[in-house]
C-alpha positions as CSV (number, residue, x, y, z in Angstrom):
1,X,17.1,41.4,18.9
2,X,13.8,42.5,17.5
3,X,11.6,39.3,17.0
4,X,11.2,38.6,13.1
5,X,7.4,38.8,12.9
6,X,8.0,43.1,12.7
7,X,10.7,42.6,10.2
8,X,9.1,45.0,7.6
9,X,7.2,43.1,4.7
10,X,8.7,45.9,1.9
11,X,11.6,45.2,2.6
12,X,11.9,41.3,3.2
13,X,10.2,41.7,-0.2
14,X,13.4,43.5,-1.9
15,X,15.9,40.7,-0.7
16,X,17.5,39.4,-3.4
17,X,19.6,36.6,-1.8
18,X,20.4,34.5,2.0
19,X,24.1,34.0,3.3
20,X,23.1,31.3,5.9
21,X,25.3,29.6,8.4
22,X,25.0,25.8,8.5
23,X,25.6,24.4,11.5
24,X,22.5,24.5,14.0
25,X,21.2,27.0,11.6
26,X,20.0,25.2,8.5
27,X,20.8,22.0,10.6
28,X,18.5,21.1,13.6
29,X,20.6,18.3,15.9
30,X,23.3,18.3,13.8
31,X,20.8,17.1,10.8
32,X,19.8,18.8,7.8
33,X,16.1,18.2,7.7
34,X,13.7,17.6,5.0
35,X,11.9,21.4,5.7
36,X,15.4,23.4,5.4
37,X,16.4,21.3,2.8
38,X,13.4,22.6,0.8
39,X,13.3,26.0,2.0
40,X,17.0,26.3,0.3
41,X,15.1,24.7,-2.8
42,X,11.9,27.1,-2.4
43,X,14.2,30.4,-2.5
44,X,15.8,29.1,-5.6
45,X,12.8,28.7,-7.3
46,X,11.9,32.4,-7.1
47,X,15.3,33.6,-8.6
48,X,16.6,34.0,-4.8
49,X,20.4,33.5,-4.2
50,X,21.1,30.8,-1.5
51,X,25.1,30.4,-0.4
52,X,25.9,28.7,2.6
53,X,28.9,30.5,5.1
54,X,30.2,28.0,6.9
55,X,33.1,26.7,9.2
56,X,33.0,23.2,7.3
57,X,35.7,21.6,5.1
58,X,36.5,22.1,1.8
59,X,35.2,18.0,0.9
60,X,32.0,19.2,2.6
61,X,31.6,22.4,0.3
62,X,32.8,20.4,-2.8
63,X,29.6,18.3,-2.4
64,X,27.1,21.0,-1.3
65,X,28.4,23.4,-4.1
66,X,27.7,20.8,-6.5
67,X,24.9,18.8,-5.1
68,X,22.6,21.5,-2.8
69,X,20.2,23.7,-4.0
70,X,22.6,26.4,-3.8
71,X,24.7,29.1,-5.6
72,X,27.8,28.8,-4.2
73,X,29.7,27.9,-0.9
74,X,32.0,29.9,1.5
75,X,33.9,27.0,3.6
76,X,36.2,26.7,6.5
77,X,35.7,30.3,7.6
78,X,36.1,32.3,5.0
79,X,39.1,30.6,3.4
80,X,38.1,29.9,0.1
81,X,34.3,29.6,-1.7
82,X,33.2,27.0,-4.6
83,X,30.8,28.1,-7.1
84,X,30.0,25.0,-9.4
85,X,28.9,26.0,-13.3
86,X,26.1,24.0,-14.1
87,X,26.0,24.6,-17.5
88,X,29.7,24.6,-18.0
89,X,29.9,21.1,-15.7
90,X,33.3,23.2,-13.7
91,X,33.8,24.1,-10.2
92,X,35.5,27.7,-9.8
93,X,37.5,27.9,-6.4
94,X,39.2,30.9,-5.0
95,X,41.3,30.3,-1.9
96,X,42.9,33.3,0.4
97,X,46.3,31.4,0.6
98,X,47.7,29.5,-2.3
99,X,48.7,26.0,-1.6
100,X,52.3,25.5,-0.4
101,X,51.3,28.5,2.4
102,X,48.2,26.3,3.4
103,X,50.2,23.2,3.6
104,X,52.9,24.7,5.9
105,X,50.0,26.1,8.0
106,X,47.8,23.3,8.6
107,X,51.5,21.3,9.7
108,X,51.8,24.1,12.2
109,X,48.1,23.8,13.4
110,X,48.4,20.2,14.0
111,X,51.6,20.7,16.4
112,X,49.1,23.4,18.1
113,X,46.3,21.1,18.1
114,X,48.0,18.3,20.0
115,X,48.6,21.5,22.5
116,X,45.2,21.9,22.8
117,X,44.7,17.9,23.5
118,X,47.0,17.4,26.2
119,X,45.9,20.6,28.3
120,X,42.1,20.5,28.0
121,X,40.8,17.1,29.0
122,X,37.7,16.2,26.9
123,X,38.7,18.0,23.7
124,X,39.2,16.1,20.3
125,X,40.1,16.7,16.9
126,X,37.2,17.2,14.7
127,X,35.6,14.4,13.0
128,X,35.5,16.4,9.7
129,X,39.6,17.4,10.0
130,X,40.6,14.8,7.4
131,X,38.7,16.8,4.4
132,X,40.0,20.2,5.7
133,X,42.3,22.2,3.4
134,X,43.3,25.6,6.0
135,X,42.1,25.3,9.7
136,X,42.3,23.1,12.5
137,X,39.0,22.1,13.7
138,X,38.8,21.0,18.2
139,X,35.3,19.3,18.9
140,X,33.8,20.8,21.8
141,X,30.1,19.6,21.5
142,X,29.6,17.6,18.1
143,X,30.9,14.2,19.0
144,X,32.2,14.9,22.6
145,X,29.9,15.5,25.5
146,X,29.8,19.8,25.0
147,X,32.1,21.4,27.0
148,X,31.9,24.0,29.9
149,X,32.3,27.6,28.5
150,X,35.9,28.0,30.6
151,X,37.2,25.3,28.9
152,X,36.1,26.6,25.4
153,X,38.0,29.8,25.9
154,X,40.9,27.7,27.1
155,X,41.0,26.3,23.4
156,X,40.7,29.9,22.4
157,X,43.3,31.2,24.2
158,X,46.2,28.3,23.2
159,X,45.5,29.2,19.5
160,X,45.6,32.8,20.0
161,X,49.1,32.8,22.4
162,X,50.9,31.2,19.2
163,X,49.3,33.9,16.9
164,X,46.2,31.7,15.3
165,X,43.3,33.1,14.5
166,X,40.4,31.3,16.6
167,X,36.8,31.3,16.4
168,X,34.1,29.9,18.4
169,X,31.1,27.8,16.6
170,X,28.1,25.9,18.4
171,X,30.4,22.5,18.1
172,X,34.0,23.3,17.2
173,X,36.4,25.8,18.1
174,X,38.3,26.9,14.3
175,X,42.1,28.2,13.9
176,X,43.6,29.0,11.3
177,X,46.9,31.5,10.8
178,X,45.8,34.3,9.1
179,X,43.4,37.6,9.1
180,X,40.6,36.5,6.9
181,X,36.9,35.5,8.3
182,X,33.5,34.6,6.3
183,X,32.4,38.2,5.7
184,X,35.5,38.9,3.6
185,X,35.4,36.1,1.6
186,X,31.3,36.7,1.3
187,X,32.1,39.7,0.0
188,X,34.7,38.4,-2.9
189,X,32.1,35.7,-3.7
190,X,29.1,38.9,-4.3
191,X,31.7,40.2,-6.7
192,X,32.6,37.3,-8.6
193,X,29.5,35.2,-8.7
194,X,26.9,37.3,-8.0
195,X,28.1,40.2,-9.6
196,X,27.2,42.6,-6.5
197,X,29.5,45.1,-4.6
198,X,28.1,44.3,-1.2
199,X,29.2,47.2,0.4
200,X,27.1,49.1,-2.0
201,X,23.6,47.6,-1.4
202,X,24.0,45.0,2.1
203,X,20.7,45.7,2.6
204,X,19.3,43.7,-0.4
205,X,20.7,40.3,1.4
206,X,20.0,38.4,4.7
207,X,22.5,36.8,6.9
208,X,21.7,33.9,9.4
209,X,23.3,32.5,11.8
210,X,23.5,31.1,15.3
211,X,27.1,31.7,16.9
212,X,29.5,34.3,17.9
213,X,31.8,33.2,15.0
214,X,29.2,35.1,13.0
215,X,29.2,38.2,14.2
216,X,31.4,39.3,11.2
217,X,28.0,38.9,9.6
218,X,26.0,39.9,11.8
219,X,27.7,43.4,12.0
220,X,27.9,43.8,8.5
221,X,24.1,42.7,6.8
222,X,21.3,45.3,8.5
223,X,19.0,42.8,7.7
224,X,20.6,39.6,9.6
225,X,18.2,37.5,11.7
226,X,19.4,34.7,14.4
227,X,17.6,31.1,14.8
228,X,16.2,31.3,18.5
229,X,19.4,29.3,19.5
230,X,21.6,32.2,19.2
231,X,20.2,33.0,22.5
232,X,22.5,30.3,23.9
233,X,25.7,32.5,23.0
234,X,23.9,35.9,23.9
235,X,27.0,37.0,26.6
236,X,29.4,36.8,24.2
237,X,28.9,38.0,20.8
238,X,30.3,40.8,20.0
239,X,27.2,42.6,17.7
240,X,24.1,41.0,17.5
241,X,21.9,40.1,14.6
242,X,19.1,42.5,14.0
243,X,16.5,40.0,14.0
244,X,15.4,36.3,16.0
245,X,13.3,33.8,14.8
246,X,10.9,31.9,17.3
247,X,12.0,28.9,16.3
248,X,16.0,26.7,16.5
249,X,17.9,25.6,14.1
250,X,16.8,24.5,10.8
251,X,13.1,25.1,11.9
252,X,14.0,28.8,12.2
253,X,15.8,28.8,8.9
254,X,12.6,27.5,7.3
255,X,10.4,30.1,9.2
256,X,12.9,32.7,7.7
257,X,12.5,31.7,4.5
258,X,8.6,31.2,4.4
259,X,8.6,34.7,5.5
260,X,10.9,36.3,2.7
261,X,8.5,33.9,0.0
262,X,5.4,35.1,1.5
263,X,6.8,38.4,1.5
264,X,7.6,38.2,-2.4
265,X,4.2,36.5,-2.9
266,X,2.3,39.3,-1.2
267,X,3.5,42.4,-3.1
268,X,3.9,40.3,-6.5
């Protein structure tokens, strides 16, 4: 991971839009501050497209889609994204599954989850669950004291014996039964709200993120950068981003974003 201080100025100057993780990426202990509040806000104002990617529930995305300084929201993974119309006063939604296949899902991911409860000790259902429409969220560092690594991949490894699909973030382990992930539904929301094929120009976006649950992302966007705390999950994520900021959390978000303004400012 190169650091982002040689991220070339040309072409943080030819972004046209941020995906950005949430969670101890725009937050810093599990707050969103002031600073990364108005970072989103600042990007905005130059015509930049800001959509959060995030592992949080559908009640959570309602409000940012409608309330943040935001384009759009990808929520619980991948499984669906808002996009509120201003001017029309509607939120569009697109879900992967339609609803009687989520409903008979999430029944079978709360038999699992009660699995997960009674074999690893410390473990709770997420605070958030209630407002979740697809996955099963298991707390391991958010409201609990954070767990030890082995017991992470325990959590991991129950979902995935009875075919879930499971995915590790800085607080909560997600499952959910299906294929999808936050890259694929990033890519439908480009097409239908953005109006961009990104597989045809990546490169004009930045990913960021903090977590191995992102290396979809990570993979994908040439020009994705990781907060410094990505460092904590270096061992296991499977690709990398390109670049790291010096500084966690929210704090690095903001550093990312001063440096894609300045960038704009500077060849303006």
């Amino acid at each position: 991971m190169k650091p982002l201080s040689i991220f070339p100025t040309a072409i943080l100057a030819s972004v046209r839009g941020i995906f950005t993780d949430i969670d101890d990426t725009l937050t810093t202990d599990g707050r969103l501050t002031a600073q990364a509040y108005s970072a989103m806000e600042s990007l905005q104002e130059i015509g930049m497209a800001v959509v959060p990617i995030t592992g949080r529930p559908a009640g959570w995305c309602d409000q940012i889609a409608r309330m943040w300084p935001v384009d759009g929201v990808v929520g619980e993974n991948g499984a669906f994204y808002f996009c509120y119309d201003r001017k029309k006063q509607q939120m569009n939604r697109r879900y992967v599954d339609g609803i009687e296949k989520r409903k008979n899902n999430k029944e079978k991911l709360m038999i699992l989850g009660q699995t997960v409860l009674n074999n690893v000790p410390g473990t709770s259902i997420s605070a958030d669950q209630l407002y979740r429409e697809t996955d099963l969220a298991i707390d391991h560092g958010e409201d609990v004291p954070t767990l030890p690594r082995t017991e992470i991949e325990k959590i991991v490894s129950i979902f995935e014996k009875a075919g879930a699909t499971a995915k590790v973030s800085s607080i909560h382990v997600n499952a959910w039964f299906g294929s999808y992930d936050k890259l694929t539904m990033t890519q439908y929301f480009a097409a239908d709200c953005l109006g961009v094929d990104l597989n045809i120009c990546e490169s004009d976006f930045v990913f960021s993120g903090d977590s191995p649950n992102d290396s979809p992302m990570f993979g994908f966007f040439s020009n994705a950068v990781g907060v410094a705390n990505v460092r904590d999950f270096e061992d296991s994520l499977i690709v990398p981003p390109k670049y790291i900021t010096k500084n966690r959390g929210g704090l690095g978000f903001s550093e990312l974003a001063t440096s894609l303004i300045e960038a704009k400012r500077d060849l303006s």
